[in-house]
N, CA, C and O atoms as a CHARMM CRD file, in Angstrom:
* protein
*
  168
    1    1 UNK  N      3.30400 -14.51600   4.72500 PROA 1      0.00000
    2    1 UNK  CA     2.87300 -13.19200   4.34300 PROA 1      0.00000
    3    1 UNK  C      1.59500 -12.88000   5.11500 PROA 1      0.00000
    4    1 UNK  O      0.72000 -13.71600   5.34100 PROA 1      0.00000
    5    2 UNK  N      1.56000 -11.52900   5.52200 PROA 2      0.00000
    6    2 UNK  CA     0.40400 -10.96300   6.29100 PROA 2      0.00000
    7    2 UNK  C     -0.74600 -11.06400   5.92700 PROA 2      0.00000
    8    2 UNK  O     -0.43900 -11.75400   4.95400 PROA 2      0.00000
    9    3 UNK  N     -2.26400 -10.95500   5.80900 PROA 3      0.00000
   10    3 UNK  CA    -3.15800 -10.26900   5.52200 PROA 3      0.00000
   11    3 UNK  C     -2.85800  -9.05500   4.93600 PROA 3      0.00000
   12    3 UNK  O     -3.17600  -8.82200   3.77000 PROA 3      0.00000
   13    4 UNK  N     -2.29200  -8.28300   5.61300 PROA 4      0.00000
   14    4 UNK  CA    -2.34700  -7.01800   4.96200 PROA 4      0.00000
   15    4 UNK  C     -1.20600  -6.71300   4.31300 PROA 4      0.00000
   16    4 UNK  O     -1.09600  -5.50500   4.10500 PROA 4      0.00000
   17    5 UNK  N     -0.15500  -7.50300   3.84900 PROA 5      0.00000
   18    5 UNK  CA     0.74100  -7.42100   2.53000 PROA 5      0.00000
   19    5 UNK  C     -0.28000  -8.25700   1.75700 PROA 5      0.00000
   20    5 UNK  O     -0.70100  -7.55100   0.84000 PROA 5      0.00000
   21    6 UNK  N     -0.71600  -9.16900   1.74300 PROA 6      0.00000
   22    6 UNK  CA    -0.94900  -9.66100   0.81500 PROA 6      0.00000
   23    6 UNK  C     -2.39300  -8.62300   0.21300 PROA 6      0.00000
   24    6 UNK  O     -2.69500  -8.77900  -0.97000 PROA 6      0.00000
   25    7 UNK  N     -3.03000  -7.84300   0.85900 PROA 7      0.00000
   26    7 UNK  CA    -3.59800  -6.89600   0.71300 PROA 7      0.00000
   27    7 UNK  C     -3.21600  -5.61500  -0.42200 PROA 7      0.00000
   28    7 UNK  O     -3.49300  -5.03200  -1.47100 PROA 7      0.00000
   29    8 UNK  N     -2.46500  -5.72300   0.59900 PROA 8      0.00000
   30    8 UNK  CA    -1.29200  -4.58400  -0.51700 PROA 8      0.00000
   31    8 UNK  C     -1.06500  -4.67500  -1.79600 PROA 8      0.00000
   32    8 UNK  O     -1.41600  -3.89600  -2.68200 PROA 8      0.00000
   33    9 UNK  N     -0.21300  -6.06400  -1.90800 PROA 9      0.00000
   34    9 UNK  CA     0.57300  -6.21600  -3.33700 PROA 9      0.00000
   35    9 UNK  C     -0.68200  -6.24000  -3.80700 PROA 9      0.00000
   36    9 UNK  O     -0.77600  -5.15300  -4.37700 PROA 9      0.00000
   37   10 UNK  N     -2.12000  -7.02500  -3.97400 PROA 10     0.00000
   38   10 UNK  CA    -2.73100  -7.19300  -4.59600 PROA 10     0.00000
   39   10 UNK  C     -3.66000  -6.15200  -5.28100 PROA 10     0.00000
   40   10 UNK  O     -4.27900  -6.30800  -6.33300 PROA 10     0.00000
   41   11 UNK  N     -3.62000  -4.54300  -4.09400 PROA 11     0.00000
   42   11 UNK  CA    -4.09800  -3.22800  -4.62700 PROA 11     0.00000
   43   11 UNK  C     -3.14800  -2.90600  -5.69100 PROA 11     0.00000
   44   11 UNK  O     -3.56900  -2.42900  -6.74500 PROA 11     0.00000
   45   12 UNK  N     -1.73500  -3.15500  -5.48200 PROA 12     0.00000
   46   12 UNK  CA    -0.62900  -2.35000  -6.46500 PROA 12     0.00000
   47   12 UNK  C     -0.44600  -2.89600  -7.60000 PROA 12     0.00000
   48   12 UNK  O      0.27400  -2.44100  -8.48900 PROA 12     0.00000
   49   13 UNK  N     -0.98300  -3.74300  -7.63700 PROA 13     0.00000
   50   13 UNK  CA    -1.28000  -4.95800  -8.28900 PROA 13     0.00000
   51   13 UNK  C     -2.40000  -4.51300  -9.61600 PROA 13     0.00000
   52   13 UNK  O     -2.31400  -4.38900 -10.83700 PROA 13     0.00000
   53   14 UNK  N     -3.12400  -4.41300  -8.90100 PROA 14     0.00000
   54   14 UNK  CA    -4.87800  -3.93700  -9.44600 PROA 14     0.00000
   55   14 UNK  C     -4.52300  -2.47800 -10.09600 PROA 14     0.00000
   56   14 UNK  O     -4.59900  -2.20900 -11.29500 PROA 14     0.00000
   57   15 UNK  N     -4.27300  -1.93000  -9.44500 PROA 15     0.00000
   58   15 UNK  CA    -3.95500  -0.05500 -10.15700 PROA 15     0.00000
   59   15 UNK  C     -2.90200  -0.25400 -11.41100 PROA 15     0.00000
   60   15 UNK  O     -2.80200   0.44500 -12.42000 PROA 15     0.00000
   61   16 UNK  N     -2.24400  -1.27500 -11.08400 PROA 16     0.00000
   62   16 UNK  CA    -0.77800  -1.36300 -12.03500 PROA 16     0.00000
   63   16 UNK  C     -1.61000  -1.61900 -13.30400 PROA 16     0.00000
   64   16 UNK  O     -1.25000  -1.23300 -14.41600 PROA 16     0.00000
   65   17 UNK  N     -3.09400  -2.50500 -12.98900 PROA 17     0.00000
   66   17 UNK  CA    -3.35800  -3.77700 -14.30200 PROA 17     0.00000
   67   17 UNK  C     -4.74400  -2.49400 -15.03100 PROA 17     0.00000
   68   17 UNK  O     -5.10800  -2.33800 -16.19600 PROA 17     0.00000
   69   18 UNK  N     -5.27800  -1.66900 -13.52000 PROA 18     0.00000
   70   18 UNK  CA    -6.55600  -0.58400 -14.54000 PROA 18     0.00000
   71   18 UNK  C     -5.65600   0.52700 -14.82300 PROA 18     0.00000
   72   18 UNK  O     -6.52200   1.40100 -14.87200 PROA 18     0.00000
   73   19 UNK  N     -4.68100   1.08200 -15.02300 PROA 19     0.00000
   74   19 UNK  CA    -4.50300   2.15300 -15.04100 PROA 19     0.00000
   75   19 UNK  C     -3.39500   2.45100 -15.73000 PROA 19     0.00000
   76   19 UNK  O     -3.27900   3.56200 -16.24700 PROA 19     0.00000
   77   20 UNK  N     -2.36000   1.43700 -15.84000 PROA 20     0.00000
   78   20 UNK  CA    -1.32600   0.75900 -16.50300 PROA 20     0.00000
   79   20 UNK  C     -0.13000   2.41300 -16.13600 PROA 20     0.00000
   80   20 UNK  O      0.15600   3.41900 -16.78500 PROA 20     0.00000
   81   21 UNK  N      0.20100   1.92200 -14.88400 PROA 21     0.00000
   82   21 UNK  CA     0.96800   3.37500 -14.38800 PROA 21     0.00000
   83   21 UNK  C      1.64100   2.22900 -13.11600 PROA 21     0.00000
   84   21 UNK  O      1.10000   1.39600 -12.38900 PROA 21     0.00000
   85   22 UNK  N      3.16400   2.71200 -13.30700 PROA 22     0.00000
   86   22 UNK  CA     3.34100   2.09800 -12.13900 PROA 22     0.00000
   87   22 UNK  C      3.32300   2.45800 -10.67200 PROA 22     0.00000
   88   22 UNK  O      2.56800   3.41200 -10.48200 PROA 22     0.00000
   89   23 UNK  N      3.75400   2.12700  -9.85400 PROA 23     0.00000
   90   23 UNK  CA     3.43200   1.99300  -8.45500 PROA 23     0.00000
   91   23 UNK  C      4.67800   2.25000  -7.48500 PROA 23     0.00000
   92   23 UNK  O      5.14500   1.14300  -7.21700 PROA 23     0.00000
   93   24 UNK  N      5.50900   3.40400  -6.76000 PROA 24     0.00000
   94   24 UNK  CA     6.27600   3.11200  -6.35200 PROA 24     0.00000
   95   24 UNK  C      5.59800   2.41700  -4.81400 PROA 24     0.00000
   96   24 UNK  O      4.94900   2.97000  -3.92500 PROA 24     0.00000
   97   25 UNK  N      5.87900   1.55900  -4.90200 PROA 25     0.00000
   98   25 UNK  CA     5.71100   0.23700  -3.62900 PROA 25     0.00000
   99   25 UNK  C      6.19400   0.42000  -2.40300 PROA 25     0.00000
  100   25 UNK  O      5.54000   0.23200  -1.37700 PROA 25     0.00000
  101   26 UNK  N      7.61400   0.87700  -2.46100 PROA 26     0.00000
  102   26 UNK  CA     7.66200   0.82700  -1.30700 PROA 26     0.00000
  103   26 UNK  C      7.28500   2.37200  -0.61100 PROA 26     0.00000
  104   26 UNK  O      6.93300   2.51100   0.56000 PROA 26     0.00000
  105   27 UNK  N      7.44300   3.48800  -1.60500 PROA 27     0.00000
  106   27 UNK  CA     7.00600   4.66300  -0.81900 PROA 27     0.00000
  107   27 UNK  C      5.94900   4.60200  -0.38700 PROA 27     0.00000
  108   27 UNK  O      5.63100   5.24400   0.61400 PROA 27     0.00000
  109   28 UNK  N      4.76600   3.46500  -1.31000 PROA 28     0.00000
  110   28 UNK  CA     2.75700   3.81500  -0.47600 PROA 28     0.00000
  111   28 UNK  C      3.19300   2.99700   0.58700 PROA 28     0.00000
  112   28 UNK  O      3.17300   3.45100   1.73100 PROA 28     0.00000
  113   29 UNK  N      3.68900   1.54300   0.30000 PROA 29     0.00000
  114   29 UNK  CA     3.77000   1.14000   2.55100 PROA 29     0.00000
  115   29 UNK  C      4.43800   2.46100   3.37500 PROA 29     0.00000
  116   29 UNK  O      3.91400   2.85500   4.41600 PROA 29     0.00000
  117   30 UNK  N      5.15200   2.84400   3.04200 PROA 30     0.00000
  118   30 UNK  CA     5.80000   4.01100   4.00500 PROA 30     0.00000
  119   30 UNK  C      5.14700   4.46700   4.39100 PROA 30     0.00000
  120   30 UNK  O      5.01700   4.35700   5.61000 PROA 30     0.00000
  121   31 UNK  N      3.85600   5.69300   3.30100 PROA 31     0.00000
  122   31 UNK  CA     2.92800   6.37700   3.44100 PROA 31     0.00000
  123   31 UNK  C      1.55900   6.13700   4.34200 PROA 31     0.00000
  124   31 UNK  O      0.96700   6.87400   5.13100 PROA 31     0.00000
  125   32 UNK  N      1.27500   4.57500   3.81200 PROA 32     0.00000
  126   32 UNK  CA     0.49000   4.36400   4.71900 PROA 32     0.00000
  127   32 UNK  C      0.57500   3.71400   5.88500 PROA 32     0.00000
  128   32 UNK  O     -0.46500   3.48600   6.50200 PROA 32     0.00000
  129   33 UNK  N      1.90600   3.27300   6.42800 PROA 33     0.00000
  130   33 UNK  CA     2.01000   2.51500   7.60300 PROA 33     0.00000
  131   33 UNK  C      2.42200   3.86000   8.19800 PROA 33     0.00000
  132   33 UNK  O      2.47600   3.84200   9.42800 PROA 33     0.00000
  133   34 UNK  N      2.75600   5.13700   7.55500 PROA 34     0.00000
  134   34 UNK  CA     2.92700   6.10500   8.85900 PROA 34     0.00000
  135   34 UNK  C      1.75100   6.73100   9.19500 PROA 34     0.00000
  136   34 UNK  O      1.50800   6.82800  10.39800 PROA 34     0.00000
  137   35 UNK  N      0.77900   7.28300   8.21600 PROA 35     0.00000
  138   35 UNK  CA    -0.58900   7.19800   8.41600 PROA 35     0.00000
  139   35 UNK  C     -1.15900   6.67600   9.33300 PROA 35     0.00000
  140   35 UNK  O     -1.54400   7.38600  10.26200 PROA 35     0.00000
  141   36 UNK  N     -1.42900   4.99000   9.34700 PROA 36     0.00000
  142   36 UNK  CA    -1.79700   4.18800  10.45000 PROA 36     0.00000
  143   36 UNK  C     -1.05600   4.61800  11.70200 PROA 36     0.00000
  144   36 UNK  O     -1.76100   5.13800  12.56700 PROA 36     0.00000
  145   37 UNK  N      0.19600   4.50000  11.94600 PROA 37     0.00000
  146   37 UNK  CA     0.78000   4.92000  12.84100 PROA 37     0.00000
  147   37 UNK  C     -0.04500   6.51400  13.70400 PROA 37     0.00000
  148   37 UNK  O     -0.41800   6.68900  14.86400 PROA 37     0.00000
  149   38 UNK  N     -0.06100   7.46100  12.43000 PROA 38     0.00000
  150   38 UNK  CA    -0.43800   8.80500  13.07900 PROA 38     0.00000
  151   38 UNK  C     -2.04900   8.89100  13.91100 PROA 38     0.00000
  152   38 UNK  O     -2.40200   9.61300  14.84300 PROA 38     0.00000
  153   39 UNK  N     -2.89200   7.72300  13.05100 PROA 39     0.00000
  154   39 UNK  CA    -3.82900   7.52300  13.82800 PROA 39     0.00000
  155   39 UNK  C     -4.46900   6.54700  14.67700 PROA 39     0.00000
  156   39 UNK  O     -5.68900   6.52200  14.83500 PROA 39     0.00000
  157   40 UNK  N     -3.60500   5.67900  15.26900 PROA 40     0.00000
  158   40 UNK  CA    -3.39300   5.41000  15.90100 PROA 40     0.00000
  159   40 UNK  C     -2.89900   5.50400  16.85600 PROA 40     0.00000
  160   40 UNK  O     -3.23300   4.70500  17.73200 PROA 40     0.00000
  161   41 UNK  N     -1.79500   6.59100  17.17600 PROA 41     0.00000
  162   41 UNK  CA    -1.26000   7.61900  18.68000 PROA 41     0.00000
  163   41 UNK  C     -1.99900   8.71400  18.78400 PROA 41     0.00000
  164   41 UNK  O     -2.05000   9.36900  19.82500 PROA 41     0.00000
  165   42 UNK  N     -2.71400   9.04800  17.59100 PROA 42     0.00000
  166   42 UNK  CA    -3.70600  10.45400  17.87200 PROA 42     0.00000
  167   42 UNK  C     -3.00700  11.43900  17.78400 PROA 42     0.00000
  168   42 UNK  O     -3.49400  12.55800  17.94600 PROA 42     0.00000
């Protein structure tokens, strides 16, 4: 596992445990690996 999955689960993780709401998981990687993506080509 990556750095930055293990990053991950452990935010979705954290919001799941303060906020007690769940997390759809795989839509925030989507969201934010296209993000990264967008700024990163500029």
């Amino acid at each position: 596992m990556s750095g930055w999955e293990l990053f991950f689960h452990q935010g979705v993780q954290a919001f799941r445990h303060f906020t007690g709401r769940e997390v759809d998981a795989p839509a925030l990687r989507s969201a934010l690996l296209d993000l990264h993506r967008e700024a990163v080509e500029g």
